[in-house]
Structures are given as C-alpha cells and as structure tokens.
VOPAGU-2260 file (C-alpha; in pm, 1 decimal, decimal comma):
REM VOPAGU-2260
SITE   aa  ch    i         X         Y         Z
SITE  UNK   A    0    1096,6     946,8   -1340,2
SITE  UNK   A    1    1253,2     982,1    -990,4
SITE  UNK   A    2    1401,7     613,6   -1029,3
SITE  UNK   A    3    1538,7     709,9   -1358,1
SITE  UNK   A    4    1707,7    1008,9   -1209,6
SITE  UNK   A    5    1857,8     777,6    -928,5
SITE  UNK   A    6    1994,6     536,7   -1162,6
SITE  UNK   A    7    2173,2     734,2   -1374,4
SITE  UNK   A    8    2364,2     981,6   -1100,9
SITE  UNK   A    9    2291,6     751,5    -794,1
SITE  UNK   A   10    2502,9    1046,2    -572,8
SITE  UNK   A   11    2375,1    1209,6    -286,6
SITE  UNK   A   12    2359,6    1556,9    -504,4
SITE  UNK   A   13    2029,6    1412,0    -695,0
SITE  UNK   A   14    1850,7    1325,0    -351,8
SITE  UNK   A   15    1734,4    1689,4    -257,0
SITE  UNK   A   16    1558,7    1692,2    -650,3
SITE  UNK   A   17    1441,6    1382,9    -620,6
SITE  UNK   A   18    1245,4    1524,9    -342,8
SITE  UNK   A   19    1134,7    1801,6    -517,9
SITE  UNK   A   20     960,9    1553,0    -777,0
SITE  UNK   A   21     809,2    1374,7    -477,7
SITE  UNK   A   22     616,4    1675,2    -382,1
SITE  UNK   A   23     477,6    1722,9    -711,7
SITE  UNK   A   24     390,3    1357,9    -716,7
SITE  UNK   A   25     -56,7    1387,8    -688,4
SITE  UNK   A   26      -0,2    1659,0    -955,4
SITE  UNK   A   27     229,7    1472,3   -1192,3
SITE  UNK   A   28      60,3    1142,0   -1190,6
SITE  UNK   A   29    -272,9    1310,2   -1239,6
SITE  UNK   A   30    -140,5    1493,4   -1540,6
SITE  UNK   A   31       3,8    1122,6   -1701,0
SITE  UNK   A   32    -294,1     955,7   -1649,0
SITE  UNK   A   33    -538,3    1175,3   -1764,2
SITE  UNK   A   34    -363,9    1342,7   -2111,6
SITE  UNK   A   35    -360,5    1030,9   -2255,3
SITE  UNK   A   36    -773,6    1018,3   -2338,6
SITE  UNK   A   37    -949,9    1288,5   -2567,0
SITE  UNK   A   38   -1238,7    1370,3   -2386,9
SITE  UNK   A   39   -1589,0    1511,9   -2499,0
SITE  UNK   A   40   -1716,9    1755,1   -2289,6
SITE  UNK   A   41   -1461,9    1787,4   -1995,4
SITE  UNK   A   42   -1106,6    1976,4   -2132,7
SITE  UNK   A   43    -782,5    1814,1   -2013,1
SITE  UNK   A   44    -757,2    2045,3   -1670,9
SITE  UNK   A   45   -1077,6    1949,5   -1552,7
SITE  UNK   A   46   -1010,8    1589,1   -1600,3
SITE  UNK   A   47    -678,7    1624,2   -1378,9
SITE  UNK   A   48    -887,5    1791,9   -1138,0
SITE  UNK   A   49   -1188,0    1544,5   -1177,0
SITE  UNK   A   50    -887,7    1254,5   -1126,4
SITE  UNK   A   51    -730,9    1398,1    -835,5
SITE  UNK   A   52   -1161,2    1405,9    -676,2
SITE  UNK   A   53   -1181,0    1064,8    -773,5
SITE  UNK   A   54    -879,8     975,6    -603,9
SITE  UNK   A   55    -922,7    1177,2    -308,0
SITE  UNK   A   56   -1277,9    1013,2    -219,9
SITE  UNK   A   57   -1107,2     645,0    -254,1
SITE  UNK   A   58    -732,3     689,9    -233,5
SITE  UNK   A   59    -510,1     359,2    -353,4
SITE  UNK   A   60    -172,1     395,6    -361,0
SITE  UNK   A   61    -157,0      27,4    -511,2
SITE  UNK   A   62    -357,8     153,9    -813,2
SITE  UNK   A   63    -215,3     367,6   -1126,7
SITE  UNK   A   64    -413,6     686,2   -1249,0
SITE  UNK   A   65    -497,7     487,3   -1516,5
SITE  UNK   A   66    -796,7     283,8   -1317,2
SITE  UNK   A   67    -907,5     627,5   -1225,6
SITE  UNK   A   68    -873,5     778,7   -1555,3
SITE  UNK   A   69   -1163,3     530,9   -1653,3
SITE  UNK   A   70   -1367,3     726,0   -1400,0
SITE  UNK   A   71   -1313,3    1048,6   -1498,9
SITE  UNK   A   72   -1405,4     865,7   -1875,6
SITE  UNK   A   73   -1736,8     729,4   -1750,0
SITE  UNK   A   74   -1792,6    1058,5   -1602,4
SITE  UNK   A   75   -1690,3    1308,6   -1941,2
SITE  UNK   A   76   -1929,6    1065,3   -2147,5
SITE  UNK   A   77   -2230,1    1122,2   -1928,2
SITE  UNK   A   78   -2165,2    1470,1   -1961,2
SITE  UNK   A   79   -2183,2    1442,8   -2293,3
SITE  UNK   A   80   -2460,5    1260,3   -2285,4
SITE  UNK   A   81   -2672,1    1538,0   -2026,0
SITE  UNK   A   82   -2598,8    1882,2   -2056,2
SITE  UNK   A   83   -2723,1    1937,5   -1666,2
SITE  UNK   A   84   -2465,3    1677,7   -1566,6
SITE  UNK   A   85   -2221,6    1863,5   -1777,7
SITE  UNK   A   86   -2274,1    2192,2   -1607,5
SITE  UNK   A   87   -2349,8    2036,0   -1245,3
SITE  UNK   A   88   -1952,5    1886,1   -1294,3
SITE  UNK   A   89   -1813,4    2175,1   -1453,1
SITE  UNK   A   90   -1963,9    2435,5   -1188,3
SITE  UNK   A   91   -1868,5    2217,2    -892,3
SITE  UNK   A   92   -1468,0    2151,7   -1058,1
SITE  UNK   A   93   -1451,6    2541,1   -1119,1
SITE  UNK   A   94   -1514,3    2613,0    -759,4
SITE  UNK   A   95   -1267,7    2435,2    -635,5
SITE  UNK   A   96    -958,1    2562,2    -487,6
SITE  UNK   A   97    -681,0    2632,7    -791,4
SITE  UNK   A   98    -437,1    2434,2    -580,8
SITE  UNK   A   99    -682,8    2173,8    -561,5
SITE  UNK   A  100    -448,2    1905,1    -666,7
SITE  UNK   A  101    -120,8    2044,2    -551,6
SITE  UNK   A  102    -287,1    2046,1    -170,9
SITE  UNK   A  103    -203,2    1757,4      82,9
SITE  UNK   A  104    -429,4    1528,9      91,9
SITE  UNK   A  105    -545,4    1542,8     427,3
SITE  UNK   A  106    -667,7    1928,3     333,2
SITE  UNK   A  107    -803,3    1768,1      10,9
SITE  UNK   A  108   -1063,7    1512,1     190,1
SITE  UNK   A  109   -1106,3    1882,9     428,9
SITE  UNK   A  110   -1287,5    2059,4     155,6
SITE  UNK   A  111   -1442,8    1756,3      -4,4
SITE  UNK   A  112   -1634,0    1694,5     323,9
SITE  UNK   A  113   -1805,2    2027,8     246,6
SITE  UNK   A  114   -1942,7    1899,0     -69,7
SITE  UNK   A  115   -2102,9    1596,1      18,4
SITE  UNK   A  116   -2483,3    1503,6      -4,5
SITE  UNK   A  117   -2429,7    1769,7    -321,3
SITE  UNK   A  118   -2522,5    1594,3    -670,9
SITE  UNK   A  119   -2158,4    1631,5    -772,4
SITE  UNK   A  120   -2016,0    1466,2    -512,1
SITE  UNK   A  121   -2282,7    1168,4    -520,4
SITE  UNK   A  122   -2238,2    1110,5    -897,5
SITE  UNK   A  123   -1817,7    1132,1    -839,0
SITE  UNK   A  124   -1872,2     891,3    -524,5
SITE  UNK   A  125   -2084,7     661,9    -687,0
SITE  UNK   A  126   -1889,1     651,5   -1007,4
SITE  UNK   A  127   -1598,4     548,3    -821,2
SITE  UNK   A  128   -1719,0     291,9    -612,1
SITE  UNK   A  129   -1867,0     116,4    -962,3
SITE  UNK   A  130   -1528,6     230,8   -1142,2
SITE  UNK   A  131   -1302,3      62,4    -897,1
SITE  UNK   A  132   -1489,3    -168,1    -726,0
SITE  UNK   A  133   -1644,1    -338,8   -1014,1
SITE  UNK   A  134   -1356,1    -382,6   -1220,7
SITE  UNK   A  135   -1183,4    -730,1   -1220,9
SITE  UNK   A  136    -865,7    -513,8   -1327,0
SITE  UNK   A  137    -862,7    -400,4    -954,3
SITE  UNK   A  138    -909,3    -697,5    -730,6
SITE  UNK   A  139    -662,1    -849,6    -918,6
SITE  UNK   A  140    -410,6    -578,2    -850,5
SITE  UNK   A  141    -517,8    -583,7    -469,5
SITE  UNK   A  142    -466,7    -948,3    -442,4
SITE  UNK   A  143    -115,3    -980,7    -590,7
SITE  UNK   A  144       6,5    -658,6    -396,6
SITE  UNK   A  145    -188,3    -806,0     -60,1
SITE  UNK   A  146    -358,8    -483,7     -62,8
SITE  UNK   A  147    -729,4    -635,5     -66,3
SITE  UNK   A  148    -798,9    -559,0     319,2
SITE  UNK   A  149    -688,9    -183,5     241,2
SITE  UNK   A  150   -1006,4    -183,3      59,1
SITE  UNK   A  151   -1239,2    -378,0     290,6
SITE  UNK   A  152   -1077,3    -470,8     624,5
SITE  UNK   A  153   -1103,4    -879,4     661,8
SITE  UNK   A  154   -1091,8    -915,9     302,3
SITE  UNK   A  155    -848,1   -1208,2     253,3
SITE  UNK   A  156    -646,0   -1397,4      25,8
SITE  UNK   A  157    -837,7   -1731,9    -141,5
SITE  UNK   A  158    -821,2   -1934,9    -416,6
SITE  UNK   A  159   -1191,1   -1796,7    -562,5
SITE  UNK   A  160   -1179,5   -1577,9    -854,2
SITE  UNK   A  161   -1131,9   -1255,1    -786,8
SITE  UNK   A  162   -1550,8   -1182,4    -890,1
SITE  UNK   A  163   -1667,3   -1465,7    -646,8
SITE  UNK   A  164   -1443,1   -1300,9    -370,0
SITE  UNK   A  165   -1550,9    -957,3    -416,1
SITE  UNK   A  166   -1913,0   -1065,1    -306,5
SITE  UNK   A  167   -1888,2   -1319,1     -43,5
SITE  UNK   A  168   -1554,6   -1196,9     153,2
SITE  UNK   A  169   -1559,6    -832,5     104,9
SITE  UNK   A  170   -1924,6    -736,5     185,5
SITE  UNK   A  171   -2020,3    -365,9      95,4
C-alpha cells in the first residue's frame, strides 16, 4: 500500500504518511495474512495475535504472513481437534499484552522470554520450526532472496534441491 501511495503523488507531502503506515506495518500485515482463512476454534483476533507469536519466535522479513498464516492454521485445527489445547492457546493469547502486536519487536521477544518452557510456547515454537522449516515453499524463497544463512548461519547456495540442502548444509 505504501508503494501505491508513492506512485501516485511521488511528492515529498506523502513521505511523513507513508511513515505513518510503516509503523503500523507488524499490525497491518498480520491483519492481511490472517483474515483471509475461516478458522475453527480460534476467532480472527486471536489468529493476528497467534501470527504476530509465530513471527516473533522466528522473525523473516523475506517471508509473507502467508507462510505463517499456515501456522496459526495447523495450530486452530489442533484446537479443534483437543479442547485442552484449545483453552491452553486461548488462555495464554488472552494474557497477553493488548498492544501485543502493535509493540516493537525487541519488547515483543521481552515478554515472550517469560513464557517459555510453558506448553503454549512449546507447541507455538515447535509448530513453527515444522511450519517453516519443513516447507519446500520456504527454502525456496530463502535461496532466491540469498536469505538461507539468515536462517542457519553457513547455509549456502548449491545446486541440490532445496530438501537435500535443508539436511546436509543447514544442520538443526
């Protein structure tokens, strides 16, 4: 949206809203990426919030909402699925901070060290290493954009597929 503002005035009076939208930006692209699935057991706020966790724990700038959005999927359909996983994820999203996803993200990963060895935090954390790690979708996104070694550090680009590289040049 920004870029479409700055092509159609291009002047220096746009600049100072531009900025304004840049500030909203974790809030805004959690909103886009998360509206777009109907979810079971989580409502659309606590999917934005369970995004913006997600996120938070394994932050890509490289990769949409939309890779985490199939988190926060995985995550609603196992809450279906258990109704103590259901209230363990609502209970832990509801104590959050309201400005959870408005905060900066340094004050983000701040409270979300508080939370961790809890049964929320493992299922988020493992769900997103699986969620991102796992998916094909992603290595291929961190090849082309040379972001692979943001993920693991001496990852490197090969000819391998992206699977084959995954396990012998990124080690876990």
């Amino acid at each position: 949206m920004r870029r479409d503002i700055l092509k159609i005035g291009g002047s220096a009076t746009l600049l100072p809203f531009a900025s304004i939208l840049e500030l909203a930006g974790p809030r805004q692209r959690a909103q886009a990426g998360a509206l777009a699935v109907d979810f079971k057991s989580l409502d659309h706020a606590q999917a934005i919030l369970l995004l913006s966790v997600a996120r938070t724990v394994f932050p890509h700038d490289f990769l949409p909402d939309e890779q985490y959005t199939k988190i926060v999927v995985v995550i609603d359909a196992k809450a279906t699925a258990d109704n103590a996983v259901a209230m363990r994820v609502k209970e832990a999203l509801a104590a959050l901070p309201n400005d959870f996803t408005a905060m900066e993200e340094a004050k983000r990963e701040e409270y979300l060290r508080t939370l961790e060895g809890s049964p929320f935090f493992r299922l988020v954390y493992e769900e997103t290493i699986a969620g991102l790690y796992g998916d094909a979708t992603v290595w291929s996104t961190a090849v082309t954009s040379n972001a692979a070694s943001t993920i693991f550090p001496g990852c490197r680009r090969t000819s391998r597929s992206v699977n084959e590289r995954s396990r012998t040049l990124c080690p876990r």
